[in-house]
C-alpha positions as CSV (number, residue, x, y, z in Angstrom):
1,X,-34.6,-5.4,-6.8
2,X,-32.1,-3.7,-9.2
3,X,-29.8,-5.9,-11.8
4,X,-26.7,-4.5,-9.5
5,X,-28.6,-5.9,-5.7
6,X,-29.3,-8.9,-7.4
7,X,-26.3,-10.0,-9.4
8,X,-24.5,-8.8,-6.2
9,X,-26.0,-10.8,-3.6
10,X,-27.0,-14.2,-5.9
11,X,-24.0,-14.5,-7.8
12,X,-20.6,-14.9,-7.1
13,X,-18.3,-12.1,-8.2
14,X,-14.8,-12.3,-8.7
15,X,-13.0,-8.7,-8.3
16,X,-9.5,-10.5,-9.6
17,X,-8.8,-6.5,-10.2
18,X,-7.9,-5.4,-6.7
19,X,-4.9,-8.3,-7.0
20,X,-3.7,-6.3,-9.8
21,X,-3.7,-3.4,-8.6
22,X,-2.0,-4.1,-5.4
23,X,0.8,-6.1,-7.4
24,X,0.9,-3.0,-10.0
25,X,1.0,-0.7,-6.9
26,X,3.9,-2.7,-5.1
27,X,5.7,-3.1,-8.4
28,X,5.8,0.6,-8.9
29,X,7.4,1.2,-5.5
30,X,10.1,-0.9,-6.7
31,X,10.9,1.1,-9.4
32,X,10.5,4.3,-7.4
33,X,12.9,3.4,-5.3
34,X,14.5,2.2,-7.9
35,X,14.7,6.0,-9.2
36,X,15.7,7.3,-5.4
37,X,18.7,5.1,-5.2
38,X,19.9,5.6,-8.8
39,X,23.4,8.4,-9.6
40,X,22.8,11.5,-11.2
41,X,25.4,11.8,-13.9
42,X,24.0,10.2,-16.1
43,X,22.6,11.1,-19.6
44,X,19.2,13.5,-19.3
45,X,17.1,11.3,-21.6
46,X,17.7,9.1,-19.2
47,X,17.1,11.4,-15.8
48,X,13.9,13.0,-17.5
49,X,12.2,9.8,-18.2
50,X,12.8,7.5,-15.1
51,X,11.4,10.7,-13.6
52,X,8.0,8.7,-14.2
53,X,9.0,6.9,-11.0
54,X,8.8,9.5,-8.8
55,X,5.2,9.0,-6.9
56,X,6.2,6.6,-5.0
57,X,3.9,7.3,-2.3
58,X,1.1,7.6,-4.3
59,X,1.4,3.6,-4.6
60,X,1.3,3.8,-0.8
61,X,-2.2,5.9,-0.7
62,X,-3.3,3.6,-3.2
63,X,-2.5,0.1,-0.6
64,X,-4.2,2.0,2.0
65,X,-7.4,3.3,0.0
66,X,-7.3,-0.9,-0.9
67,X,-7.4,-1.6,2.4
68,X,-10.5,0.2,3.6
69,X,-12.1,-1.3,0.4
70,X,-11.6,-4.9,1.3
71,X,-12.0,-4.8,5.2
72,X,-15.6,-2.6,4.6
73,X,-16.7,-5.1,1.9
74,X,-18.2,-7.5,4.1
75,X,-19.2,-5.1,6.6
76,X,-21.4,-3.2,3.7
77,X,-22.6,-6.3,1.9
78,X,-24.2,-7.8,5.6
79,X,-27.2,-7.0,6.8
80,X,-26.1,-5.8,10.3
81,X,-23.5,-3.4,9.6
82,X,-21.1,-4.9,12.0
83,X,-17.7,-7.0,11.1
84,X,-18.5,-10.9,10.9
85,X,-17.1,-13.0,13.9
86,X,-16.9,-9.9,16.3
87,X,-13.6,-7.6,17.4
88,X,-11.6,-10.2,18.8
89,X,-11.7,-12.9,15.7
90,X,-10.7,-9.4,13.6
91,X,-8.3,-8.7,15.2
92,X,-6.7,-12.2,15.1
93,X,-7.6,-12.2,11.3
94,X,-5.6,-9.3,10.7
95,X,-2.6,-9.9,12.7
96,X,-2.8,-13.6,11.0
97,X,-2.5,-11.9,7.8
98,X,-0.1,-8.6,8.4
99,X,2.4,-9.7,11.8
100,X,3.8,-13.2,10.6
101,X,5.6,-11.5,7.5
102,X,6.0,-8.4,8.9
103,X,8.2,-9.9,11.9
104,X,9.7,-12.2,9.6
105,X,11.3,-9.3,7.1
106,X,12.0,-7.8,10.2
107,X,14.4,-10.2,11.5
108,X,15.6,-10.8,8.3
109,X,17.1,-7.4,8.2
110,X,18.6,-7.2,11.3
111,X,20.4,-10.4,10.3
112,X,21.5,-9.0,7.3
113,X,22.5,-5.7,8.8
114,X,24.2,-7.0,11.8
115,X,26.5,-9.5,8.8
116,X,27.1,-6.5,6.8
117,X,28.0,-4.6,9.8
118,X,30.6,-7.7,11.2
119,X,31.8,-8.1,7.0
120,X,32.5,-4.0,7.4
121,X,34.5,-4.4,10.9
122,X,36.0,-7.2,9.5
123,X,37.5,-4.8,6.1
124,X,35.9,-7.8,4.1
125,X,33.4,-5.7,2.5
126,X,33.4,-2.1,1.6
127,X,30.2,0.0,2.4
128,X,30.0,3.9,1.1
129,X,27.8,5.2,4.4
130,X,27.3,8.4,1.6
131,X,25.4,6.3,-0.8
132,X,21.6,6.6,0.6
133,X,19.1,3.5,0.6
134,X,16.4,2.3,2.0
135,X,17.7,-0.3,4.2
136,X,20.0,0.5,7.1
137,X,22.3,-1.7,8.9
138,X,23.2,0.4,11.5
139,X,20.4,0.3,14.4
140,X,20.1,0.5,18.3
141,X,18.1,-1.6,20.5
142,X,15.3,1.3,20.6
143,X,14.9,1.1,17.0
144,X,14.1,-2.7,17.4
145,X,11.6,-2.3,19.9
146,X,10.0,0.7,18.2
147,X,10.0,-1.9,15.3
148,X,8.9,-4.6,17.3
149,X,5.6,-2.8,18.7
150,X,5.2,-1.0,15.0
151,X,5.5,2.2,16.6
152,X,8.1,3.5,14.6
153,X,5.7,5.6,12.3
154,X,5.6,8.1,15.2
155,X,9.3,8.6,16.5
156,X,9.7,11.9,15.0
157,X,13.0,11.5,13.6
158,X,14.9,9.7,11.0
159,X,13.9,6.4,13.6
160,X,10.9,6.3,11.4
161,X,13.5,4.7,8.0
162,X,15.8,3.2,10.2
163,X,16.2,-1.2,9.6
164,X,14.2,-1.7,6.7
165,X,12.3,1.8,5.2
166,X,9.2,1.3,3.7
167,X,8.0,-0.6,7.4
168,X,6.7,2.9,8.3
169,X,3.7,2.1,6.0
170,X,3.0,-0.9,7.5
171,X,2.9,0.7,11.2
172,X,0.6,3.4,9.9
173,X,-1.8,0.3,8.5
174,X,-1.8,-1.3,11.8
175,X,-2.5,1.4,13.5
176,X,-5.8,2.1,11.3
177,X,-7.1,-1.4,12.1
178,X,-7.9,-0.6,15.4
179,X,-9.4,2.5,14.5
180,X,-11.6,0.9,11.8
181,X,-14.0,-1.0,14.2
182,X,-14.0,1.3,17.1
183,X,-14.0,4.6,16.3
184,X,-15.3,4.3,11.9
185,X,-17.4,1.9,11.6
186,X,-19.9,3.1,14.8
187,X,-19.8,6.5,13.4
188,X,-21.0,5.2,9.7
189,X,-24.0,3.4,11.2
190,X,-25.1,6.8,13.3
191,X,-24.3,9.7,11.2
192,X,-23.3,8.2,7.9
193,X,-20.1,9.0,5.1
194,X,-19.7,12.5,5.1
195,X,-19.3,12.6,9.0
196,X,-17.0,9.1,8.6
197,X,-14.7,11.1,6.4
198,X,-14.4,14.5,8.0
199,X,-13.8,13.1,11.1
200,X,-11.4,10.6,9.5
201,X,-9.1,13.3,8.1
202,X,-9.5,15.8,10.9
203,X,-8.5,12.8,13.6
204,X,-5.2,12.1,11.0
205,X,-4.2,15.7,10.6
206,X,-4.6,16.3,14.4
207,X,-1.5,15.1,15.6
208,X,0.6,16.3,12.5
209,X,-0.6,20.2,12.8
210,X,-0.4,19.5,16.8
211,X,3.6,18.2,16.7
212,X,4.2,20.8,13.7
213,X,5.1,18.2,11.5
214,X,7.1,16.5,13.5
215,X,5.5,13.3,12.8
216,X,4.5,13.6,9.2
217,X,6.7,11.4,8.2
218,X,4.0,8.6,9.7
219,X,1.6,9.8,7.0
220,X,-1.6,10.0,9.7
221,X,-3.7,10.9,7.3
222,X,-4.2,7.8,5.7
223,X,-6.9,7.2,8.3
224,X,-8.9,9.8,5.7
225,X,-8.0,8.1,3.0
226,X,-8.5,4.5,4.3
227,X,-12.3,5.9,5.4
228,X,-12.3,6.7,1.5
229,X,-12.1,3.3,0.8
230,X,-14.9,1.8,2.8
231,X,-16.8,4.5,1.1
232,X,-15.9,3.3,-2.5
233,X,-17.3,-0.4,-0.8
234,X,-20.5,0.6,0.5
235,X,-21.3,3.1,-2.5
236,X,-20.6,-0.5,-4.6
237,X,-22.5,-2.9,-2.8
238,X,-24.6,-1.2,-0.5
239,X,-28.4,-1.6,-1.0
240,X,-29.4,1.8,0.5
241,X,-31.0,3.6,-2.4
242,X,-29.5,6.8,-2.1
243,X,-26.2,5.1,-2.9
244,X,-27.6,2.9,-5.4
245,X,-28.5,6.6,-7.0
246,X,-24.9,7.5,-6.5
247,X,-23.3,4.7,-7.8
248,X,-25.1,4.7,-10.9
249,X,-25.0,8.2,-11.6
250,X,-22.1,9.8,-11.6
251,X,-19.0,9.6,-14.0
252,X,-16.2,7.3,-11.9
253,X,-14.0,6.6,-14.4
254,X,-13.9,10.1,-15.4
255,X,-13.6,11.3,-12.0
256,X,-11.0,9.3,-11.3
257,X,-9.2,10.5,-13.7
258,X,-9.3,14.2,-13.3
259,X,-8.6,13.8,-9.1
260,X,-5.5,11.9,-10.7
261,X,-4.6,15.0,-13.0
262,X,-5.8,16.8,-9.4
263,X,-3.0,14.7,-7.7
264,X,0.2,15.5,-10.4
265,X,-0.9,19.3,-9.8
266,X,-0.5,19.1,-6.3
267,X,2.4,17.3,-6.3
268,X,4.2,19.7,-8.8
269,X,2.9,22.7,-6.4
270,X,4.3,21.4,-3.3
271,X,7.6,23.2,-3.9
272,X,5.6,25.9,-3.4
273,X,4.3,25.3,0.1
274,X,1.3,23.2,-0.3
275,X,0.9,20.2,2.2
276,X,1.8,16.6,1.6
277,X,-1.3,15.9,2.6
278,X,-3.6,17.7,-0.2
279,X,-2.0,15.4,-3.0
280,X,-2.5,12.4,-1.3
281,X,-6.1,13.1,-0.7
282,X,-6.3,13.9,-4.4
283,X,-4.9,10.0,-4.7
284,X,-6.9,8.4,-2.4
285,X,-9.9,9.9,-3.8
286,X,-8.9,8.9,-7.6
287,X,-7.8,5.1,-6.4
288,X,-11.8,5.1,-4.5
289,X,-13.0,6.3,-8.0
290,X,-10.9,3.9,-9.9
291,X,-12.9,1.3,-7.3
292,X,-16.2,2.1,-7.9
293,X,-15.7,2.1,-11.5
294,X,-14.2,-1.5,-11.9
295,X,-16.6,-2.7,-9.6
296,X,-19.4,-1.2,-11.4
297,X,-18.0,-2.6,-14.6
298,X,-17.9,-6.0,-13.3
299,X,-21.1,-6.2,-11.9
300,X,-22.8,-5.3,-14.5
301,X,-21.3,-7.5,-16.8
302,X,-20.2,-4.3,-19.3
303,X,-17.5,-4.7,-21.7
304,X,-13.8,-4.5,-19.5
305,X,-12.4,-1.3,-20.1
306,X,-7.9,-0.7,-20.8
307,X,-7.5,-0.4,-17.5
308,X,-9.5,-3.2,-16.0
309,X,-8.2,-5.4,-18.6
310,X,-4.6,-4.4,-17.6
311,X,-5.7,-4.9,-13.7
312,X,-7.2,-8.0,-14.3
313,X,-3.9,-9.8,-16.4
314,X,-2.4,-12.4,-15.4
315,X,0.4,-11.2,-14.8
316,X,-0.7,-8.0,-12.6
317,X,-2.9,-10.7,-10.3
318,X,0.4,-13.1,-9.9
319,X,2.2,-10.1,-8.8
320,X,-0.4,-9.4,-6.5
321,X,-0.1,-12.0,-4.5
322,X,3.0,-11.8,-3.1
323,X,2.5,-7.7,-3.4
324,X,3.4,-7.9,0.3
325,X,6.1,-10.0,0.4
326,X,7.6,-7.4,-2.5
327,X,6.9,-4.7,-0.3
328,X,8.7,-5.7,2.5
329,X,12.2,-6.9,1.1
330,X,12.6,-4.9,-2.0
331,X,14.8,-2.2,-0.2
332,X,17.3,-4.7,1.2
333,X,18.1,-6.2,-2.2
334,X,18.2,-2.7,-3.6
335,X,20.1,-1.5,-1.1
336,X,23.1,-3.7,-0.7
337,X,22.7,-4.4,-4.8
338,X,23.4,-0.3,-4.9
339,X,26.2,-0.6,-2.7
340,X,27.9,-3.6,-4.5
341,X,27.3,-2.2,-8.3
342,X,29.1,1.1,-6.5
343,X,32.2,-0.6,-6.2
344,X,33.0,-1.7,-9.9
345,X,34.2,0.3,-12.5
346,X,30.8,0.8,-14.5
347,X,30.3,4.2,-16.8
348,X,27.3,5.7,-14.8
349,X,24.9,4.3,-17.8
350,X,25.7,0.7,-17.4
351,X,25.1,0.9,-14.0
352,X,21.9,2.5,-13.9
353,X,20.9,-0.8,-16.6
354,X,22.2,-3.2,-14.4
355,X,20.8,-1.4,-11.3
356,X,17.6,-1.6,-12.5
357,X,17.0,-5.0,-14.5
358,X,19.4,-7.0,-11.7
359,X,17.2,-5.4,-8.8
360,X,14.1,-5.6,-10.3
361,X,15.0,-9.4,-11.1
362,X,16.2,-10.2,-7.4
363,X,13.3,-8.2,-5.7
364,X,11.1,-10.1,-7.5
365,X,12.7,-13.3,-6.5
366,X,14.0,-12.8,-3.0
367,X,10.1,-11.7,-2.7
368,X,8.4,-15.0,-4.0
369,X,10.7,-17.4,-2.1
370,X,10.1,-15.1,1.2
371,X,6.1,-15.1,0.6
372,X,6.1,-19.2,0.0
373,X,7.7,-19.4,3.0
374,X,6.6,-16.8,5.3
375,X,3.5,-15.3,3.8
376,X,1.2,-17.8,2.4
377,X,1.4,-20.4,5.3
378,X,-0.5,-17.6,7.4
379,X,-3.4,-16.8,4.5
380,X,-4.0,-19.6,2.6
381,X,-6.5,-21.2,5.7
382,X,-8.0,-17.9,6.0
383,X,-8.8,-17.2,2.2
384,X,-10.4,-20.6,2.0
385,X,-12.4,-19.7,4.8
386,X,-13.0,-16.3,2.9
387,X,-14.2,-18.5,-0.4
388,X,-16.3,-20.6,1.5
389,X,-18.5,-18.1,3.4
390,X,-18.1,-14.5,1.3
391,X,-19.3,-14.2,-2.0
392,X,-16.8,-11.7,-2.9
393,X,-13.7,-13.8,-3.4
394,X,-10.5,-11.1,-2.8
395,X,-7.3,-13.0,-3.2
396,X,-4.0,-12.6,-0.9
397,X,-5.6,-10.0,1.5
């Protein structure tokens, strides 16, 4: 038995690094949004360097490459093949874990949207309808169900941002959960990863090509990038040898690199007609890379590289934790901060400083109290579970 199949399956191992990069991931949508919502006459030292917020959604590949990662760990490290506890217990697991926040910042923006809407009727507050966010108080009772039954991904309209924005991620997520155990991971045990993966991404760019892009906006090709993730899991812990080959052979770090050079291209060139789709594939298979290469650094005990020791700080884990939590209330405090700053007499400048340090500040916060209350009543007993009978402790997922 290799140093990797043992030190894998006798000891515990502690991959503290996928906290940090979900709480790095989440914190950069923050500050890409950030970036969306921000003016533009303001100075061009300024505009050309918060440009470095602009891949937002390569954050979101990255949650959903995660994903696939940490839901095919224990399905690659068993000896069967198949998810622990059966379909049913899964499925409870993940709705434990994804539906008690998720309905929670729900209602909590369409209380806060029906108040601002009453304030507005009311002339006590002022609200510029041409100043675009990410939160939206105006609604209709179809946009709460499609909300309520996280089908909003697919309305192919503006629907999909309506409430609270960055939702639409979360729909697409839930979506892939069911997919995961039916459809991927019977395929994987027949015909093996390259099938998995083609059929992965031919299944999510089905419906986009079929509706003509209608429902891009749902991202259903993240069921490709999400099969990219159980890949990175099974090519880390898997005890096939052909794998074991694989994993120790090739360059990851370097790889993951260069299909993150590959990404920037294809983001640049999409002005030029190349598909949405291309770049993020480009992410998702740098972020499965990335994966593999931590992993492998862990495992066999080799000294941490930067970015492992910059995933693995505490302060990236902390933010980790409530990642979630961040995710899902950041664009209301944005938004109505936006709105407010917009109605004081600040030069351009001062606003963008205080736009950005006074959001950042109360994302962070208005995130932290929400997951205490909301989020880590529903994972704590589930996580202890996880420590108790998975050897591969992954905190807050």
């Amino acid at each position: 038995m290799s140093k990797l199949t043992e030190n894998t399956h006798e000891k515990r191992v502690h991959l503290h690094y996928l906290d940090g990069l979900r709480g790095l991931a989440a914190l950069y949508v923050v500050f890409s949004h950030l970036w969306e919502l921000q003016g533009h006459n303001l100075p061009g030292m300024w505009l050309n360097f918060s440009k470095v917020f602009r891949y937002g959604l390569f954050s979101v590949a990255i949650f959903i490459v995660l994903s696939g990662y940490c839901l095919m760990l224990p399905v690659s490290r068993s000896h069967t093949g198949y998810i622990s506890g059966g379909l049913l217990n899964y499925v409870k697991r993940r709705a434990r874990r994804i539906l008690p926040p998720y309905y929670s910042a729900l209602i909590l923006s369409l209380i806060v949207g029906i108040l601002i809407t009453i304030l507005i009727n009311l002339h006590l507050l002022y609200w510029n309808n041409n100043i675009w966010g990410h939160f939206e108080h105006n609604f209709s009772l179809f946009d709460v169900v499609c909300h309520l039954f996280l089908i909003h991904n697919l309305i192919p309209n503006d629907e999909i941002y309506k409430i609270n924005g960055p939702m639409w991620s979360v729909a697409t997520e839930w979506q892939i959960y069911f997919l995961f155990p039916l459809i991927l991971l019977p395929i994987w045990r027949r015909l093996g990863w390259f099938v998995v993966i083609s059929l992965a991404f031919l299944l999510g760019l089905l419906p986009y090509y079929l509706s003509h892009g209608l429902i891009g906006r749902a991202h259903t090709w993240y069921l490709g990038l999400f099969a990219l993730g159980m890949m990175a899991a099974d090519i880390g812990f898997s005890q096939k040898h052909y794998l074991q080959k694989i994993r120790k052979s090739l360059p990851w770090g370097l790889l993951a690199t260069i299909f993150f050079g590959m990404a920037l291209l294809a983001d640049m060139s999409q002005k030029f007609g190349l598909e949405i789709w291309v770049n993020e594939l480009c992410v998702g298979l740098a972020a499965a890379c990335l994966l593999v290469y931590c992993t492998n650094c862990i495992v066999e005990e080799k000294t941490p590289p930067l970015v492992l020791k910059i995933l693995q700080s505490p302060g990236a884990i902390a933010l980790g934790t409530f990642s979630y939590s961040l995710y899902l209330l950041h664009s209301i405090v944005l938004t109505v901060l936006n709105q407010y700053l917009h109605t004081l007499q600040f030069t351009p400048l001062k606003r963008e400083i205080i736009f950005y340090t006074t959001g950042l500040s109360l994302s962070l916060l208005t995130a932290y109290i929400f997951y205490l209350i909301f989020e880590r009543p529903f994972m704590s007993g589930f996580l202890q579970k996880r420590k108790i009978k998975d050897a591969i402790k992954i905190d807050g997922n």
